[in-house]
C-alpha positions as CSV (number, residue, x, y, z in Angstrom):
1,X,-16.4,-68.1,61.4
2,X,-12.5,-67.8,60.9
3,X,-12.5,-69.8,58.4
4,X,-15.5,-67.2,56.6
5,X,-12.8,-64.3,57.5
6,X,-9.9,-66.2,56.5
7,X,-11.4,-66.7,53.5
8,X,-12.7,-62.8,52.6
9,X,-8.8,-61.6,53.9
10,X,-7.7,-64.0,51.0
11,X,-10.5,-62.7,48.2
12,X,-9.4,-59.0,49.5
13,X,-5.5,-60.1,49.1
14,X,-6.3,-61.5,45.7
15,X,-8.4,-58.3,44.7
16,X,-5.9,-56.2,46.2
17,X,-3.2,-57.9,43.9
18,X,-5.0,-57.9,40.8
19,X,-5.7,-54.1,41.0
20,X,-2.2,-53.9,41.7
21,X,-0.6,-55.8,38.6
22,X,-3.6,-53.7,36.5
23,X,-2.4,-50.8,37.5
24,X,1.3,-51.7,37.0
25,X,0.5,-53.2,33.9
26,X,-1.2,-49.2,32.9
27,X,1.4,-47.7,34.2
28,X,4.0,-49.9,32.2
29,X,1.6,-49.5,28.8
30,X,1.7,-45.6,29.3
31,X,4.8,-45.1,29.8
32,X,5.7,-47.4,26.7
33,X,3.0,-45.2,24.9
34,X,4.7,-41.9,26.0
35,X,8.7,-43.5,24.8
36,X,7.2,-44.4,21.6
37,X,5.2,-41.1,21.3
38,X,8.7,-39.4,22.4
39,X,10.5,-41.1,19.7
40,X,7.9,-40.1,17.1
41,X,8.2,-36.7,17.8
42,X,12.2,-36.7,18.0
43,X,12.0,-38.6,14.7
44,X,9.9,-35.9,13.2
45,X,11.6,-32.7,14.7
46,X,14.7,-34.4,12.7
47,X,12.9,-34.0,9.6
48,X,11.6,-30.8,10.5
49,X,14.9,-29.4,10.9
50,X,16.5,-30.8,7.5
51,X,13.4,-29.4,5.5
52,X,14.1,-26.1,7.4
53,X,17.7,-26.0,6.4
54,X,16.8,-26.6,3.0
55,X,14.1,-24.3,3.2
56,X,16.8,-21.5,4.7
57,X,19.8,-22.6,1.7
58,X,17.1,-22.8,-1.2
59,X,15.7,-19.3,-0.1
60,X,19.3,-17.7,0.5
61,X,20.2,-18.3,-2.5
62,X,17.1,-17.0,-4.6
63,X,17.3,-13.7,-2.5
64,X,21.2,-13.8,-3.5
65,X,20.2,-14.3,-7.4
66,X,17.6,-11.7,-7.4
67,X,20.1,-9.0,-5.6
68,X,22.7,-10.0,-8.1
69,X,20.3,-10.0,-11.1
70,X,18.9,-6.1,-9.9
71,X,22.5,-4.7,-9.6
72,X,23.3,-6.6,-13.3
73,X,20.3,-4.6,-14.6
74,X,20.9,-1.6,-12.5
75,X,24.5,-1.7,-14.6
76,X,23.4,-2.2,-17.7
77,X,20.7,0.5,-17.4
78,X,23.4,2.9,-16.2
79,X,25.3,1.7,-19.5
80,X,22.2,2.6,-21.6
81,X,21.2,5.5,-20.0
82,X,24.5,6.9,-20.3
83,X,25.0,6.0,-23.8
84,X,21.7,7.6,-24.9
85,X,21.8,10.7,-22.5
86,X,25.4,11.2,-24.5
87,X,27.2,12.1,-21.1
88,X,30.8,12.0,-21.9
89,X,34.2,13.0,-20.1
90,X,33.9,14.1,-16.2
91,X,29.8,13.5,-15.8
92,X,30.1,9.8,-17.6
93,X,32.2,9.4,-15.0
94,X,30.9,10.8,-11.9
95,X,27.4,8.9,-13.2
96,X,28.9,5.5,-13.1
97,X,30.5,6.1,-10.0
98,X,27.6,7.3,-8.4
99,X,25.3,4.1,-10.1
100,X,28.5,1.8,-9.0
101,X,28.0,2.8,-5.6
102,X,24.8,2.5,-5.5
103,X,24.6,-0.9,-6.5
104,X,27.0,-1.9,-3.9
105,X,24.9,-0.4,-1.9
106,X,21.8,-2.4,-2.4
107,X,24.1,-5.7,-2.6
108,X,25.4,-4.9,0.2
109,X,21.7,-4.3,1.6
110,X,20.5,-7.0,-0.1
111,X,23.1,-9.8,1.9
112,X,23.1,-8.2,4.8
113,X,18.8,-8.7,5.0
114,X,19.4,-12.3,3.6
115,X,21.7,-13.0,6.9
116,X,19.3,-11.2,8.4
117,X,16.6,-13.2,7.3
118,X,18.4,-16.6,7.2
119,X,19.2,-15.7,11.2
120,X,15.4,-14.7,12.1
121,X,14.8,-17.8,9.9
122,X,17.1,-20.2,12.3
123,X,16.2,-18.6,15.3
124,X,12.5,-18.9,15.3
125,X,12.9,-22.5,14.4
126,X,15.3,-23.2,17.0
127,X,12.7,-21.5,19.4
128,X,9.7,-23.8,18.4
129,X,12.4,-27.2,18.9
130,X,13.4,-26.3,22.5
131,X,9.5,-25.6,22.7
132,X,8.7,-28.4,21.4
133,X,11.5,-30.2,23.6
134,X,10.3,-29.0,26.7
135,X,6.9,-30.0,25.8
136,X,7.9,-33.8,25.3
137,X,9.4,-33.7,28.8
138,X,6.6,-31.5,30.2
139,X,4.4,-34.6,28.7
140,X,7.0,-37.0,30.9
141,X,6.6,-35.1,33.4
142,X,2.4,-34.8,33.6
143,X,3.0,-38.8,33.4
144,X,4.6,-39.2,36.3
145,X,2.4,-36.9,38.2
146,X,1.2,-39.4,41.3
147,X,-2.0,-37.2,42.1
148,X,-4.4,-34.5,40.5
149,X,-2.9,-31.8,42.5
150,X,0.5,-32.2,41.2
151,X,-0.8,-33.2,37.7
152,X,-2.2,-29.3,38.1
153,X,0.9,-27.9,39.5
154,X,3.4,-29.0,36.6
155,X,0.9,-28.4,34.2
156,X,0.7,-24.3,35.5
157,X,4.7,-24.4,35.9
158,X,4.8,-25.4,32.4
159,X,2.6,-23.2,30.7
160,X,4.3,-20.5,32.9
161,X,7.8,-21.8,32.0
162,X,6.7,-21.6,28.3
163,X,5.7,-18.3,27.9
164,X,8.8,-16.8,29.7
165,X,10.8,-18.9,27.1
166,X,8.6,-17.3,24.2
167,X,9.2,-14.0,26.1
168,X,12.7,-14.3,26.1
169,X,13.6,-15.6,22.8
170,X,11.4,-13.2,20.9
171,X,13.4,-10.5,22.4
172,X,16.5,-12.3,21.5
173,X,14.9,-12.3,18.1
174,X,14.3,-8.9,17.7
175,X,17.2,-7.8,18.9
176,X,19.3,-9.1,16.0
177,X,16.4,-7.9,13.5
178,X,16.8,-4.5,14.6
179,X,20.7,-4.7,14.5
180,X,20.3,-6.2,10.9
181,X,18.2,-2.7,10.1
182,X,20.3,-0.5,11.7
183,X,23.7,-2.3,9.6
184,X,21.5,-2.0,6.3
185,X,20.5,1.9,7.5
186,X,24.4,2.6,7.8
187,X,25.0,1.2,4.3
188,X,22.5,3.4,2.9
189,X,24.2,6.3,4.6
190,X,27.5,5.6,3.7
191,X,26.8,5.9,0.3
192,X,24.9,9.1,0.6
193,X,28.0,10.6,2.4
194,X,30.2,9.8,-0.5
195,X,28.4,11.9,-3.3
């Protein structure tokens, strides 16, 4: 009969061992999965953000273009107008001097919305990679959980850390948006102040 017990200890032992290298051997293959998956996602945030600075240059610069192409045509049209219109001496003057200024005007509009843009631009983006940055180690993190309750627990402190992120950085966001207006409003009104 000790020899029967002996014998189920040892089949329990080995049974017991097995499960254990299985679940090591999970544990090793998960967290291999969750590096490689890491990497992945590093690899394409990387990408994400050169196509976004290219994205932000290529889209500067047509806004840039088209502001200087308006104020080209908004000259020219002065030209014309004045020319046709037959405005000579003090009012040929005042007109171009008014149409100067307000060309400046809208090119100085016109760039200070393109930074305004191009910031909004950067700053959105750079919102969605810490986002997506604390969602890979949010994903380490749920890995490592050793039991369902604190699986639970850092998923809620996640979700809860995430939206006060979002919170915070849209304010951030529309703070400078609203400073961009106001800058572009006080352009405007400069020029109105000097007829």
């Amino acid at each position: 009969m000790a020899i029967d017990q002996n014998t189920n200890h040892d089949k329990q032992n080995d049974q017991t061992a097995r499960n254990a290298e299985a679940a090591k051997a999970n544990i090793n293959r998960t967290a291999e999965q969750g590096k490689q998956f890491a990497d992945a996602a590093r690899e394409g945030l990387n990408k994400m953000t050169e196509l976004r600075e290219q994205a932000t240059e290529s889209t500067k610069q047509v806004v840039q273009r088209s502001v200087e192409a308006a104020a080209q045509q908004a000259r020219e049209a002065a030209d014309r107008f004045t020319r046709t219109l037959g405005f000579s001496g003090q009012d040929s003057e005042r007109l171009a001097r008014q149409s100067k200024q307000n060309i400046e005007a809208v090119t100085r509009c016109g760039t200070v919305l393109t930074q305004a843009f191009q910031d909004a631009s950067r700053s959105w983006f750079g919102l969605a990679q810490r986002q997506f940055q604390r969602n890979l180690e949010g994903v380490n993190k749920l890995v490592h959980a050793k039991s369902v309750q604190e699986f639970a627990a850092i998923q809620s402190e996640l979700v809860r850390d995430g939206l006060q992120h979002i919170v915070q950085d849209s304010k951030a966001i529309t703070e400078t948006s609203a400073r961009a207006v106001e800058e572009a409003s006080k352009t405007f009104s400069s020029v109105a102040q000097t007829r």
